[in-house]
C-alpha positions as CSV (number, residue, x, y, z in Angstrom):
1,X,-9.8,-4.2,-6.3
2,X,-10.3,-2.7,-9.8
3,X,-8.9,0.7,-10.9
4,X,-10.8,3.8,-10.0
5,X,-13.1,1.7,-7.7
6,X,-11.0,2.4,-4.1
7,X,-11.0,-0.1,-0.8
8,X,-13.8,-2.8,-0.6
9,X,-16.8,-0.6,-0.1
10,X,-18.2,-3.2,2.9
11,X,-15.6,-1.5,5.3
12,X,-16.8,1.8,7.6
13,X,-16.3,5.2,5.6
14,X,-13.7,5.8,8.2
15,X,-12.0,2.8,7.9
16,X,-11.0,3.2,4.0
17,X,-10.0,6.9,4.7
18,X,-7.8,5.8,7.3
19,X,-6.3,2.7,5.0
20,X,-5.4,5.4,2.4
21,X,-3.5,7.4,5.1
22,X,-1.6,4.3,6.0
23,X,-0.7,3.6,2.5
24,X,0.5,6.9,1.4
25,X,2.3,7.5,4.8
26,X,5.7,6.1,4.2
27,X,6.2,7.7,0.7
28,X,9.0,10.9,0.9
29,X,6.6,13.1,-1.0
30,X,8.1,16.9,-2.1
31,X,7.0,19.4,-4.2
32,X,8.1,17.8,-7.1
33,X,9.8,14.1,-8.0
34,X,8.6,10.0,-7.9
35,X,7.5,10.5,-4.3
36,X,4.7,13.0,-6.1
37,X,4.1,10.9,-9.0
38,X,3.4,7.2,-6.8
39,X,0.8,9.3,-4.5
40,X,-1.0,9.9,-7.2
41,X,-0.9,6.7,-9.3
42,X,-1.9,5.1,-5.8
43,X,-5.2,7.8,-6.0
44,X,-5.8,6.4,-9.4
45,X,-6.7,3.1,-8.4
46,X,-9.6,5.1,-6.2
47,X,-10.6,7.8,-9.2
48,X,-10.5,8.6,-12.4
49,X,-7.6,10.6,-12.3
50,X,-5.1,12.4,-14.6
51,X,-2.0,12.8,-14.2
52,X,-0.1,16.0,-15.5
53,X,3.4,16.9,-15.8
54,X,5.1,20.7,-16.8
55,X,8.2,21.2,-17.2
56,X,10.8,22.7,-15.4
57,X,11.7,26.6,-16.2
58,X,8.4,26.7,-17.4
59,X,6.9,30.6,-16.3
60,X,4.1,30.6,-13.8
61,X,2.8,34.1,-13.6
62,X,5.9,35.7,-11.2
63,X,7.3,31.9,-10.5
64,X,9.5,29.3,-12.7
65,X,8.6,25.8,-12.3
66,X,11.7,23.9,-10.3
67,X,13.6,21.3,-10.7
68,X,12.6,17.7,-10.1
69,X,14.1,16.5,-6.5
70,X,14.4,12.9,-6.2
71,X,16.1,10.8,-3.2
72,X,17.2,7.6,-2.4
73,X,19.2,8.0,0.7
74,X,20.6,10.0,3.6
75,X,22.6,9.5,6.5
76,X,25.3,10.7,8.9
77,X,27.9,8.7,10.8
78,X,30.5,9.0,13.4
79,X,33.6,7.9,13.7
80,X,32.6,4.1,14.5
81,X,30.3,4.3,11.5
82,X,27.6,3.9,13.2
83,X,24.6,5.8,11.7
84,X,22.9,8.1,14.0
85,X,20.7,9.6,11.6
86,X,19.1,7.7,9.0
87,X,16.6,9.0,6.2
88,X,15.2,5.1,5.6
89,X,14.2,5.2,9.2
90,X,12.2,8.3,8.9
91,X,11.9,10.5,5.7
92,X,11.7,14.1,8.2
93,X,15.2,13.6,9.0
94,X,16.0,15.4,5.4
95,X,16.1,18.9,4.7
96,X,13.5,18.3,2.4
97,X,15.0,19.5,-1.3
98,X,18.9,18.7,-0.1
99,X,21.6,19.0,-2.4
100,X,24.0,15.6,-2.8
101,X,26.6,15.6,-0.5
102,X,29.0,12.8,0.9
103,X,32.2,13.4,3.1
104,X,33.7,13.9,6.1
105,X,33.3,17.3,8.8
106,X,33.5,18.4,12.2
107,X,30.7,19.0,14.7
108,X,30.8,22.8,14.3
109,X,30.4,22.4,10.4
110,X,27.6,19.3,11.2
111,X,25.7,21.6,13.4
112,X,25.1,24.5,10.8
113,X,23.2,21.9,9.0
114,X,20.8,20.4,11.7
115,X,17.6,21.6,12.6
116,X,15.7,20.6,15.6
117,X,12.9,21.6,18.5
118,X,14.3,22.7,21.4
119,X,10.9,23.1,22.9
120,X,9.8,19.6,21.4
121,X,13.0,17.8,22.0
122,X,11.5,14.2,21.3
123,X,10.2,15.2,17.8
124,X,11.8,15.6,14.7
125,X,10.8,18.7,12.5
126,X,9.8,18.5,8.8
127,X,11.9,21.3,7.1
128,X,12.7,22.1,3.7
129,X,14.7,24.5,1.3
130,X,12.7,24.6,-2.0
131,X,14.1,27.5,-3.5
132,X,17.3,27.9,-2.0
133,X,20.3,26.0,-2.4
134,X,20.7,23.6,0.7
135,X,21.4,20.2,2.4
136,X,20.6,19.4,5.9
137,X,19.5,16.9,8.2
138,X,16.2,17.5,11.1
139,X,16.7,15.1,14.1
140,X,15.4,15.3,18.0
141,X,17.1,17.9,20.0
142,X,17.8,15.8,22.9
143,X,20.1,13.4,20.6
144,X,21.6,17.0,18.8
145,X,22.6,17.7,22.3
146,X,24.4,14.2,23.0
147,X,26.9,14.8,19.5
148,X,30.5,14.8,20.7
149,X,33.0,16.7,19.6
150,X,34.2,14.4,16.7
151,X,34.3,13.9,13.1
152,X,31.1,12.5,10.9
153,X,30.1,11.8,7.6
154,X,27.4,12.9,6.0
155,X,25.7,11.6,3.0
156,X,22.7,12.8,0.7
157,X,22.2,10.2,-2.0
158,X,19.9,12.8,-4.1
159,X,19.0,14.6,-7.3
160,X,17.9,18.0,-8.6
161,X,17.8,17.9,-12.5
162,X,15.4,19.6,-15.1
163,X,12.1,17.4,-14.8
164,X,8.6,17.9,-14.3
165,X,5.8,19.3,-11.6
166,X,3.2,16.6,-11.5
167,X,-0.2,17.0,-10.2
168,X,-3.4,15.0,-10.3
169,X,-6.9,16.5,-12.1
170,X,-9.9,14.6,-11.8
171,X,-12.9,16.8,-13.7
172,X,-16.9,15.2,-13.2
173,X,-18.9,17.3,-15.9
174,X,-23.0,17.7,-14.0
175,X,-25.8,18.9,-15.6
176,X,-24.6,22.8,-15.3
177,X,-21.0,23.4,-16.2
178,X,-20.6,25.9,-13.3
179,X,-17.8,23.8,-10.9
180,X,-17.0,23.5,-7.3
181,X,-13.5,22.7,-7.0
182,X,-11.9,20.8,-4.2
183,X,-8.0,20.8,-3.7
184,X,-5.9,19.1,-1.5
185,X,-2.2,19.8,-1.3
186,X,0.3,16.9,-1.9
187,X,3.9,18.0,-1.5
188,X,4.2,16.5,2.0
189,X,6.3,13.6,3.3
190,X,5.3,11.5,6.0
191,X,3.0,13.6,7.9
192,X,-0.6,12.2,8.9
193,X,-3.0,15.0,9.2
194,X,-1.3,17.8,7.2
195,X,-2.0,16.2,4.6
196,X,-2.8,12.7,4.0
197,X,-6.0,13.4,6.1
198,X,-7.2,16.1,3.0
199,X,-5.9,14.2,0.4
200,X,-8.4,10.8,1.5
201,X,-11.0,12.9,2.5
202,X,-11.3,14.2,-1.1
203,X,-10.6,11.0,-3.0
204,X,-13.5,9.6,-1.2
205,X,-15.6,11.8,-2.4
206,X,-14.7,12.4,-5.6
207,X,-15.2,8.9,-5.6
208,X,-19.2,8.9,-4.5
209,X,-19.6,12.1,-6.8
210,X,-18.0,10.3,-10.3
211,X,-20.7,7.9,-9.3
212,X,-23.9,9.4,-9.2
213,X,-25.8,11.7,-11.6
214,X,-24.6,15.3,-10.4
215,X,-26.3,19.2,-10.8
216,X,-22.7,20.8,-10.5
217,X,-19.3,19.8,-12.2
218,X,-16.7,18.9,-9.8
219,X,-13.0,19.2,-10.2
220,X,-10.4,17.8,-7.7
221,X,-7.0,19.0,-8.1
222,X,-3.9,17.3,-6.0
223,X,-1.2,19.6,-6.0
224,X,2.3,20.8,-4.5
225,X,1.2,23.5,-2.0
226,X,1.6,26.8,-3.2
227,X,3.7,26.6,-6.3
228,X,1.4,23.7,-7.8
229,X,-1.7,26.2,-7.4
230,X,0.0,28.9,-9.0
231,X,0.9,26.5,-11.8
232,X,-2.8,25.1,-11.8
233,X,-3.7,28.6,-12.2
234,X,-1.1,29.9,-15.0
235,X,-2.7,26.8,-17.0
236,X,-6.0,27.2,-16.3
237,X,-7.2,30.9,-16.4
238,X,-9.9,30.2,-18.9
239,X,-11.7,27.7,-17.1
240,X,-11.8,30.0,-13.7
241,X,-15.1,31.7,-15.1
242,X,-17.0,28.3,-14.5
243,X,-15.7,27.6,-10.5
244,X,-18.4,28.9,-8.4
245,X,-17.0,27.8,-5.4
246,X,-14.4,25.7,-3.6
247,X,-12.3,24.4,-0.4
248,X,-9.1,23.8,0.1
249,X,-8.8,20.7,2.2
250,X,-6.2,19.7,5.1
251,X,-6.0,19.1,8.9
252,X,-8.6,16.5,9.0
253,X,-8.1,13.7,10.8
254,X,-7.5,15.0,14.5
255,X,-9.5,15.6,17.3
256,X,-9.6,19.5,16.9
257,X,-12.8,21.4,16.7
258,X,-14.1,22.1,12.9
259,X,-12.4,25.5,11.7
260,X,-13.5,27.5,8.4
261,X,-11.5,30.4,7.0
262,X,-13.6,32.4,4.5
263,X,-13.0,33.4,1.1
264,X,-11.2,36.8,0.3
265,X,-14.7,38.1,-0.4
266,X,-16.4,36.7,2.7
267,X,-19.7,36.6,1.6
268,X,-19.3,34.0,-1.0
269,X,-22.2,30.8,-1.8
270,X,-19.5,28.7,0.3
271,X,-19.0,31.1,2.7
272,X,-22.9,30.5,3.0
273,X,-22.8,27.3,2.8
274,X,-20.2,25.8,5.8
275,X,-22.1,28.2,8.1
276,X,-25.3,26.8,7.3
277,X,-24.4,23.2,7.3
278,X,-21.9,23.5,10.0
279,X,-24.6,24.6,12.1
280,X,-27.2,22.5,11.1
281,X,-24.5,19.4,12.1
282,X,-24.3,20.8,15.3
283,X,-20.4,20.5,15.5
284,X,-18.2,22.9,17.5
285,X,-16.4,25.4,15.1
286,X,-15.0,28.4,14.7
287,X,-15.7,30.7,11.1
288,X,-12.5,33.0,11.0
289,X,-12.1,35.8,8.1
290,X,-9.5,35.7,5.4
291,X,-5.8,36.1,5.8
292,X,-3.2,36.0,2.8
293,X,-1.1,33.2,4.6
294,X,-2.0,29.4,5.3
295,X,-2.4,27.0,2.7
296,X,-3.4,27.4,-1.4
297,X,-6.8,29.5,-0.9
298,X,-4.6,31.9,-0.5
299,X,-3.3,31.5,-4.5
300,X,-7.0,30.5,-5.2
301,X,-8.2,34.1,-3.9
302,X,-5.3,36.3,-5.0
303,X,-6.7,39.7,-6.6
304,X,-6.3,38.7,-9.8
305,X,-8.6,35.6,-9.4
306,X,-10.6,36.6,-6.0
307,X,-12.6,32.9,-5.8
308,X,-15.0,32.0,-3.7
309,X,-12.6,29.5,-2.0
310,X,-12.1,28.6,1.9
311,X,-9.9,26.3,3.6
312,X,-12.1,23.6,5.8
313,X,-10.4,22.4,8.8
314,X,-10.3,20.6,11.7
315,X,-7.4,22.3,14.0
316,X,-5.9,25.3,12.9
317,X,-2.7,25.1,10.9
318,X,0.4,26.1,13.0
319,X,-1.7,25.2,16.3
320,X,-1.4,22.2,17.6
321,X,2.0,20.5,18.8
322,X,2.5,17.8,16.4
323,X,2.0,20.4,13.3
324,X,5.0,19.9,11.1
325,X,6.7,17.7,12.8
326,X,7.4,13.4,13.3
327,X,4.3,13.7,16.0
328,X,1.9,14.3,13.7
329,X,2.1,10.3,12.2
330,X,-0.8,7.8,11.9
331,X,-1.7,7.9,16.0
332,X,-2.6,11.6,15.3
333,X,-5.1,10.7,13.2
334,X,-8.5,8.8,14.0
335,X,-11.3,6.7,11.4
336,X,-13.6,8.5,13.7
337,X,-12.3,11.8,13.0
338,X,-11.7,11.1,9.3
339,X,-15.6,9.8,8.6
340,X,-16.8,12.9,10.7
341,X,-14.8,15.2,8.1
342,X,-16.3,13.2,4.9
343,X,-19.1,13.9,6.1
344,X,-19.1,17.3,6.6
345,X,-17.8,17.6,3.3
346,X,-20.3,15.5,1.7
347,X,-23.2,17.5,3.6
348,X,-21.8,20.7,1.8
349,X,-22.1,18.9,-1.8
350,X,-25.5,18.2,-0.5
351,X,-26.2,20.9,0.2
352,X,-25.4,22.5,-3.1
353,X,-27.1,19.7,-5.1
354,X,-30.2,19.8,-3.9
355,X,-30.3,23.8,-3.5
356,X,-31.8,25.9,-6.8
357,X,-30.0,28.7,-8.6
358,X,-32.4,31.2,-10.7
359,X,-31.4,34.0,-13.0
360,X,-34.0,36.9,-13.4
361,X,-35.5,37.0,-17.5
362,X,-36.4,40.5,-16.8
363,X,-34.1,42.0,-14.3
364,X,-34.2,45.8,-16.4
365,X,-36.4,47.0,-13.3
366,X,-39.0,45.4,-11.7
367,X,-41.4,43.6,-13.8
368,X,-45.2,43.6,-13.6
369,X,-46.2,41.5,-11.9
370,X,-50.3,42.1,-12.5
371,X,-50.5,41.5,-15.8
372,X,-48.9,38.1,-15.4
373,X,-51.9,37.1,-13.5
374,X,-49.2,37.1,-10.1
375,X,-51.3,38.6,-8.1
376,X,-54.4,36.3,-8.5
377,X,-52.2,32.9,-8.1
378,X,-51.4,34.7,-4.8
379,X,-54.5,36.3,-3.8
380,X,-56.4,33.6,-2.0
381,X,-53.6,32.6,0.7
382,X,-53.7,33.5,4.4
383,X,-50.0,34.6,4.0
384,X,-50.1,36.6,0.4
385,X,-48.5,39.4,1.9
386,X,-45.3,37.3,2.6
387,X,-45.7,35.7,-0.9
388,X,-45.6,39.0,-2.6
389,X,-42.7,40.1,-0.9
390,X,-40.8,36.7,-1.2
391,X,-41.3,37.8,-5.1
392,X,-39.8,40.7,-5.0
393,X,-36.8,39.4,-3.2
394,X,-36.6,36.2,-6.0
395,X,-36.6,39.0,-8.2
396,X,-34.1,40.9,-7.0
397,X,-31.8,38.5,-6.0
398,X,-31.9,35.5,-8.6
399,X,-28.7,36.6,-10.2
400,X,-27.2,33.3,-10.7
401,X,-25.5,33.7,-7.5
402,X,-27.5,33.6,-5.1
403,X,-29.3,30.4,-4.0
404,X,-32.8,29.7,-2.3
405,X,-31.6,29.2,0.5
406,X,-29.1,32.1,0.6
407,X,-32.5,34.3,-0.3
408,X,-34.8,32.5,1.9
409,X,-31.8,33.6,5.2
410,X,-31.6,37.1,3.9
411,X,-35.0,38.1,3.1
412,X,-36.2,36.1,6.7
413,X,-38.2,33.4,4.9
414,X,-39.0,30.1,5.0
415,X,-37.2,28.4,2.6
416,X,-40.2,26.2,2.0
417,X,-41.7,29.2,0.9
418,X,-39.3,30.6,-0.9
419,X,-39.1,27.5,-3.0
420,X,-43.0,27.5,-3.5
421,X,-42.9,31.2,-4.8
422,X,-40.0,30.4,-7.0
423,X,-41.9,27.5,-8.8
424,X,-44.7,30.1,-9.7
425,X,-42.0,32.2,-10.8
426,X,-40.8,29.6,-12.8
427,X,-44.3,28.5,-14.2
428,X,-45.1,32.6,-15.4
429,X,-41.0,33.1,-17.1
430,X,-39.9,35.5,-14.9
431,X,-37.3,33.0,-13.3
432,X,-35.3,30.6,-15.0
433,X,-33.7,27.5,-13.2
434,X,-30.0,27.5,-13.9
């Protein structure tokens, strides 16, 4: 396998996707440190990507990069020495961002640094403590109810020095240098579907879309949920004018029922868009509006910025039982479920390629339309009446944001002949094709 050209292409779609998940699985990922940096030299040998580093204490709008957390072992003992938690058996048993610590305390002391499910006692919870000074350890709560009254010792084998936030940038320049960005968070550990089911969805098709010749520009960002979009956006304020639209991908390789939370605005081109082509699929879904909580569309459609960015998911975040936790591994997931969601996600950059954008050369009022010699290209069809009216919604609408097909579904057209109309438009230089 060569760099940048992914899994051997003979295997099912769903196949590779799933082969990514297992590779990434076992790295202890945060929001900053190596576990960052080898997910995304391992997404390098799939795409042409960058990898970028800032600094810690470096200002993020209201927010200060971190420092780097890095860790090469945890574990607690009791008094045979036994270990009874053990971070190289499963990297969720760490309060994820731990201070060191080694020595020796009692169970009371132990226990104000455990976390566990008592309604999930078999599972182990992924917790962390980014921004607060902390160690810890997550276990099952039927073993945190066996502990004796005794003496352990604990031991975090970590780091948190000045370093660097990394995340991964892969840009594909198209024929119009308006974007649709794709972003995929990448700060989790060993969790399946939140978010190693994103993060392969996206590679693959950044993958097919660095391949073929493209109307829009695409940009793929791999970041540290929340504050790696905040970074992204610090750094990148000047090239927000140019995203048209975007998802923020996760939750995609279970059996859950397709779910699409809408941009801030809610009327957005991909707002549009998933509707149209989740309905066309035929899949089950649910289109809920915009809330300021769940993952990084949240940063993406802030006030200042306002994007035209959802989140596209399979099950909601938060609702199902293996959501944060040591259940939601690599049985979780399913090729099946995984090539169902490329799919989707590839029908949606379809579906903006081979749509048309138009922007109005006379939009000062309505232009005439007579003297153009509209009226007689028109005049000997059965349906002229609808052709003059789809002209005046072209027209009106051709803004640069709104598509064919958005006008054809709000004027109650055909798109067929909406596009027909448009081309005459085109032809007389009252439209141009953006």
């Amino acid at each position: 396998m060569s760099k940048a050209t992914g899994q051997n292409k003979t295997f099912p779609i769903g196949e590779r996707l799933f082969a990514l998940c297992e590779r990434l699985f076992p790295i202890c990922r945060s929001i900053t440190g190596d576990g960052v940096r080898e997910t995304l030299s391992i997404l390098k040998e799939y795409i042409n990507l960058e990898i970028k580093e800032v600094a810690s204490g470096t200002s993020v709008f209201d927010w200060v990069v971190p420092k780097e957390w890095n860790i090469r072992d945890a574990w607690i003992k009791d008094e045979q020495g036994n270990k009874i938690v053990d971070f190289k058996n499963n990297n969720l048993h760490i309060l994820n961002f731990s201070s060191p610590v080694h020595g020796k305390i009692d169970l009371a002391t132990l226990k104000d640094h455990l976390y566990t499910l008592p309604d999930q006692p078999v599972l182990i919870p992924y917790r962390t403590s980014y921004y607060k000074k902390n160690w810890g350890f997550c276990l099952p709560h039927y073993q945190y109810e066996q502990l004796e009254n005794s003496t352990y010792e604990v031991y975090i084998d970590s780091t948190l020095e000045p370093g660097y936030l990394s995340y991964g940038e892969l840009y594909i320049p198209g024929e119009s240098e308006r974007e649709i960005l794709f972003s995929a968070h990448i700060c989790h550990p060993s969790l399946a579907n939140d978010n190693l089911s994103g993060i392969s969805v996206l590679t693959q098709l950044a993958q097919k879309l660095q391949e073929q010749r493209n109307q829009f520009s695409y940009r793929f960002i791999f970041i540290p949920g929340t504050i790696g979009a905040i970074t992204w956006l610090a750094q990148n304020e000047k090239k927000l004018k140019n995203i048209h639209a975007g998802l923020v991908a996760s939750l995609l390789g279970d059996a859950g029922n397709f779910t699409y939370k809408k941009s801030r605005r809610g009327n957005t081109e991909m707002d549009f868009v998933v509707r149209q082509v989740l309905q066309k699929l035929k899949h089950p879904h649910e289109i809920l509006e915009f809330i300021p909580y769940g993952y990084d569309e949240r940063q993406f459609c802030a006030p200042a910025f306002n994007l035209a960015i959802g989140n596209l998911t399979r099950s909601q975040f938060g609702t199902y039982p293996e959501y944060h936790t040591s259940g939601d591994n690599l049985q979780l997931i399913k090729p099946k479920y995984l090539e169902a969601s490329f799919h989707l996600y590839d029908a949606i950059v379809h579906f903006f390629e081979n749509n048309i954008y138009f922007k109005n050369q006379y939009p000062k009022g309505e232009p005439q339309l007579g003297k153009r010699g509209l009226y007689d290209a028109i005049g000997g069809n059965s349906d002229s009446k609808k052709m003059q009216m789809v002209m005046l919604w072209l027209l009106n609408l051709s803004d640069g944001q709104h598509s064919l097909s958005h006008i054809a579904h709000k004027a109650g057209y055909d798109l067929t002949l909406v596009k027909k109309v448009s081309e005459i438009l085109e032809e007389k230089g009252l439209l141009k094709r953006l």
